[in-house]
C-alpha positions in Angstrom: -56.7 40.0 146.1 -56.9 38.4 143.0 -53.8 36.9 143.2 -55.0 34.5 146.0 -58.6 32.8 144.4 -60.2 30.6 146.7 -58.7 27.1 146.2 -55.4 28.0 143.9 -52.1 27.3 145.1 -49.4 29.9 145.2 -45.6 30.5 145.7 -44.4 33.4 148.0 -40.7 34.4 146.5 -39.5 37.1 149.2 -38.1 40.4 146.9 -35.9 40.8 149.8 -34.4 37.4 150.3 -34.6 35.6 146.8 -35.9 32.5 148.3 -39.4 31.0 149.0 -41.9 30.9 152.1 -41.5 27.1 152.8 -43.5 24.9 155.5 -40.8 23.0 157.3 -41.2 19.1 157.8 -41.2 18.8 161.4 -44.9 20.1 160.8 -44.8 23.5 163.2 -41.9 25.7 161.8 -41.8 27.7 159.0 -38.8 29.5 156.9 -37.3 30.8 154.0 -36.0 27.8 150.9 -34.2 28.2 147.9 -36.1 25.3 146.6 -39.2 26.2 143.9 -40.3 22.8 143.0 -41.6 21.2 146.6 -45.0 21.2 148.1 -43.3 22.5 151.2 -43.3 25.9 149.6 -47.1 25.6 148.2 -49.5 27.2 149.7 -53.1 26.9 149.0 -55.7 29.2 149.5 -58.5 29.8 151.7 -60.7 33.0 151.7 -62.8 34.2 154.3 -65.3 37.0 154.6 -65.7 38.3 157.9 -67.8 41.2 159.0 -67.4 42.7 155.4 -63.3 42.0 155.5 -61.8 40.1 152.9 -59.4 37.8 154.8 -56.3 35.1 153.0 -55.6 32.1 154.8 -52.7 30.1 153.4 -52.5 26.4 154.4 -49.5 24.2 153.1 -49.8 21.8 150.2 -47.6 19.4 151.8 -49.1 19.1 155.6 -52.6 20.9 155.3 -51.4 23.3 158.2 -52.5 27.0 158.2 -49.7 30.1 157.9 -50.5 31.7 161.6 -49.0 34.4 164.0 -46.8 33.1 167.1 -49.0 33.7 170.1 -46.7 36.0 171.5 -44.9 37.8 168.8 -42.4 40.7 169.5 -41.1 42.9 167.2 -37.9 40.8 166.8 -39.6 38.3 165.3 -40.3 39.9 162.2 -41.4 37.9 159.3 -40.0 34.7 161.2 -42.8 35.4 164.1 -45.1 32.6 161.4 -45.5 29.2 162.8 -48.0 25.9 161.4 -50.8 25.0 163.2 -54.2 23.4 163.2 -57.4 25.7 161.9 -59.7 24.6 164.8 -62.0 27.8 165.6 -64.9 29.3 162.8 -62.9 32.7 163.4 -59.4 32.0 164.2 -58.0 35.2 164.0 -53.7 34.0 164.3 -54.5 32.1 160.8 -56.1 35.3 159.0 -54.0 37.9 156.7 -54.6 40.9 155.2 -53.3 41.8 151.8 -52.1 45.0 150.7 -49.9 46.5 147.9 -46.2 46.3 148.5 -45.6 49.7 150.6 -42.4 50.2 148.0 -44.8 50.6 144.7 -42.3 48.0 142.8 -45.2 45.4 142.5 -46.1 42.6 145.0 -47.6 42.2 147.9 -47.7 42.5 151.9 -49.1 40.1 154.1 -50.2 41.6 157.1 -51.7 40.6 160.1 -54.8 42.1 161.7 -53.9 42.0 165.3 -50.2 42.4 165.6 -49.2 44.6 162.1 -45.4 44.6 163.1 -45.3 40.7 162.2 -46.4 41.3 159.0 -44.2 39.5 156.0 -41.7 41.4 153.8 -43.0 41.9 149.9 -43.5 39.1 148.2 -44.1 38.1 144.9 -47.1 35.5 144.4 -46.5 33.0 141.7 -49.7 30.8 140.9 -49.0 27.2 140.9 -50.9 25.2 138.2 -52.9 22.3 139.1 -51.5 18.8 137.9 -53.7 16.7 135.8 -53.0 14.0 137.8 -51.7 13.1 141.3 -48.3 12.8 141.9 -46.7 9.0 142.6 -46.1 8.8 146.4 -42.5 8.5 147.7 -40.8 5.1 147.3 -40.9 3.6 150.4 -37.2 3.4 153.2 -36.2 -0.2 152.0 -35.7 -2.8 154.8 -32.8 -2.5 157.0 -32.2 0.7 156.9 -32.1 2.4 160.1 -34.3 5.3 161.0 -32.4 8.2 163.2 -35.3 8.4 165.2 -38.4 6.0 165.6 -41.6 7.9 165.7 -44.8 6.6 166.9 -48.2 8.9 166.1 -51.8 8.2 166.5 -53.8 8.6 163.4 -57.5 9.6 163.7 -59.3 8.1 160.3 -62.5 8.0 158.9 -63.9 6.6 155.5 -65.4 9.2 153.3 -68.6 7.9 151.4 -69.3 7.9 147.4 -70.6 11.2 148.0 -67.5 12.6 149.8 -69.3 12.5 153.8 -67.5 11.7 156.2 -69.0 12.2 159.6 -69.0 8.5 160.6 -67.5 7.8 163.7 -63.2 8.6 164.1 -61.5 5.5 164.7 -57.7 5.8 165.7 -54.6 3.3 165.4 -51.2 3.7 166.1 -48.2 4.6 163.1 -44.8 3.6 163.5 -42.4 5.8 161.4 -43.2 8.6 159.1 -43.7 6.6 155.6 -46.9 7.4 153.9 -46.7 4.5 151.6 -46.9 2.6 155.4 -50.0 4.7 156.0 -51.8 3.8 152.9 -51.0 0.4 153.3 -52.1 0.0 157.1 -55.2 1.6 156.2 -56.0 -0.2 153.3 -55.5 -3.7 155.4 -57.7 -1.7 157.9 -60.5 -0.8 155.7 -60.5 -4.1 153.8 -59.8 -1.4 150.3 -57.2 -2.3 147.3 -53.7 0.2 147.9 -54.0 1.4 144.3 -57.7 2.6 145.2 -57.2 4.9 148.1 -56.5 7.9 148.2 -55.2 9.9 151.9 -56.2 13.6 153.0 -55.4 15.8 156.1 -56.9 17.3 158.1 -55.8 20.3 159.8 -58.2 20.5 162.8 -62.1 20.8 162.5 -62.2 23.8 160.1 -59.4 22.9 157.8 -59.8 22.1 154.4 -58.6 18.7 153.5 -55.6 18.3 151.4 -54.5 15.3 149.5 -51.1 13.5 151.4 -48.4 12.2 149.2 -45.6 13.0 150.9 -44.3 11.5 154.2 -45.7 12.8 157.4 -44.2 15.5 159.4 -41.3 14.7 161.5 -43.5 14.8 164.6 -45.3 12.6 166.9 -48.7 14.8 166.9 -51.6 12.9 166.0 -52.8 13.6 162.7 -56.6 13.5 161.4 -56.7 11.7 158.1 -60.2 11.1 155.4 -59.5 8.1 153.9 -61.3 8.1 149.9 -62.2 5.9 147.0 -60.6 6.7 143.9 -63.8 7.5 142.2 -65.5 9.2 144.3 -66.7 12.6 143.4 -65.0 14.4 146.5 -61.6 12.6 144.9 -62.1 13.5 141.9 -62.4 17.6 142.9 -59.3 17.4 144.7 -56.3 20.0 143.1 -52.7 18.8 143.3 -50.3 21.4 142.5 -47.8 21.0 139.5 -44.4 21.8 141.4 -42.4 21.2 138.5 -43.9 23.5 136.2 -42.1 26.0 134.6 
């Protein structure tokens, strides 16, 4: 268990397939991708103590959504019976993993699940992910003119997090037009009467998620999407760990 402290990021590299556990953009699906340096295959951690079990949850560094069992896995499904969702329950027990020794004795680890065993994931190595010093620049925004494939259109649940990092004010909700996150920041900035370049966006997946820090376009989805909108000094901002992808 000391590969997965509480709050580090981490790389899953699959000894059997050579490529990494990645959290595809559509927000829901999740497979295996030969590419190393994307948030989409960072995975954060989240431990949890439950009557005297040491539990992992993994939730992704690009969406904030949790690594969970399909609700009706069947042996065929193997290590592909994982989907994304939203960490909604105090003991939500599809989002929970057991880790164990690879069975093999080569070194790494098993992931397995407490409920359904057979779905749990082939050895993996863990790499550890160091933290950036500072965020990452957000994507450049789709210039004008260029047409989208598809036009999405999501409602976006926000609140403003105080100096102290609160945010159980009321939820206010607008609609979002496309998948941009520079548009994001901007519409709430406009919203919240707050400078661009002193905002910064987290998700949140569901009511027991953690929040994690949005700087890459949203999920190629029309779910609504729960986002804590902060000020770039505040304390809560200034904890928040944004993996370095591109180290070596």
């Amino acid at each position: 268990m000391e590969l997965f402290p509480d709050r580090a990021h981490v790389r899953l590299l699959s000894r059997v397939h050579g490529t990494y556990l990645h959290a595809d953009e559509d927000g829901w699906s999740v497979s295996l991708s030969p590419h190393r340096a994307s948030l989409n295959t960072a995975w954060a951690v989240h431990r949890l103590e439950h009557v005297g079990v040491s539990y992992v949850l993994l939730h992704s560094a690009a969406y904030g959504r949790y690594l969970a069992v399909l609700p009706h896995p069947s042996l065929e499904d193997q290590h592909f019976g994982v989907f994304q969702r939203v960490y909604d329950t105090p003991i939500q027990v599809d989002i929970m993993w057991r880790v164990f020794p690879a069975s093999d004795g080569n070194g790494g680890v098993e992931l397995r699940h407490p409920v359904h065993p057979h779905v749990g994931l082939p050895p993996w190595i863990v790499e550890a992910i160091p933290p950036r010093p500072l965020p990452p620049n957000l994507p450049e925004e789709i210039p004008n003119g260029v047409e989208h494939p598809v036009v999405l259109r999501r409602i976006i649940r926000y609140v403003r997090a105080n100096n102290f990092g609160i945010f159980n004010l009321p939820w206010r909700t607008f609609r979002l037009n496309g998948r941009s996150v520079v548009d994001l920041v901007g519409a709430l900035g406009v919203i919240l009467g707050a400078n661009f370049n002193n905002i910064t966006l987290c998700v949140r997946a569901g009511f027991h998620g953690r929040l994690t820090p949005l700087v890459i376009d949203l999920p190629i989805s029309e779910e609504p999407m729960d986002i804590v909108v902060f000020v770039t000094d505040a304390p809560e901002h200034l904890e928040l760990q944004h993996p370095d992808v591109d180290a070596p």
